[in-house]
C-alpha positions, 0 to 999 in steps of 0.5 A: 319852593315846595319841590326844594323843600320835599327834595331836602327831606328826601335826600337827608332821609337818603344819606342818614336812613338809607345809607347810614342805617343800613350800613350800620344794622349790616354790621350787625349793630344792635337797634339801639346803637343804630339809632343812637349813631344815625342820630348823632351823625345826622346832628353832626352834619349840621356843623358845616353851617360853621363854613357858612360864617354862623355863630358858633352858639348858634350852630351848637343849638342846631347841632343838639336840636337836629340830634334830638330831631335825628332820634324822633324822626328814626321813631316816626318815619316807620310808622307815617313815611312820606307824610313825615318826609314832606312835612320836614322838607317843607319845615327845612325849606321855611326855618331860617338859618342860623345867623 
């Protein structure tokens, strides 16, 4: 469960900090404008629980919650990195969905 946990945060933290924001700062986009997207993408993936059949009230919570997540994550993970990632891997892994 913890390797389950760990691999969820590192993959996010691929896509939405690898991929994302280094395509994005490649375009030439202000810090700020990076943040501010990588942010709002990573809260808008969190739509597709949608397909899963979750309420959609409850879906719109995850959506905000995750942005705000999004923001404080770009902040923190510069200054602790992998302490951060284990530490979102293994709330993810422990945080029921919503139903």
């Amino acid at each position: 469960m913890l390797v389950a946990g760990v691999l969820v945060g590192f993959c996010a933290e691929t896509l939405f900090r690898g991929i994302l924001l280094r395509g994005m700062r490649a375009d030439g986009r202000t810090e700020a404008i990076v943040a501010i997207g990588t942010s709002l993408v990573f809260g808008l993936f969190h739509l597709t629980n949608i397909i899963t059949g979750s309420p959609v009230p409850a879906v719109l919570n995850q959506v905000l919650l995750a942005t705000m997540t999004g923001a404080i994550l770009y902040v923190i993970i510069p200054l602790l990195g992998l302490v951060v990632l284990v530490t979102v891997g293994i709330r993810d892994r422990h945080t029921p969905s919503p139903a």
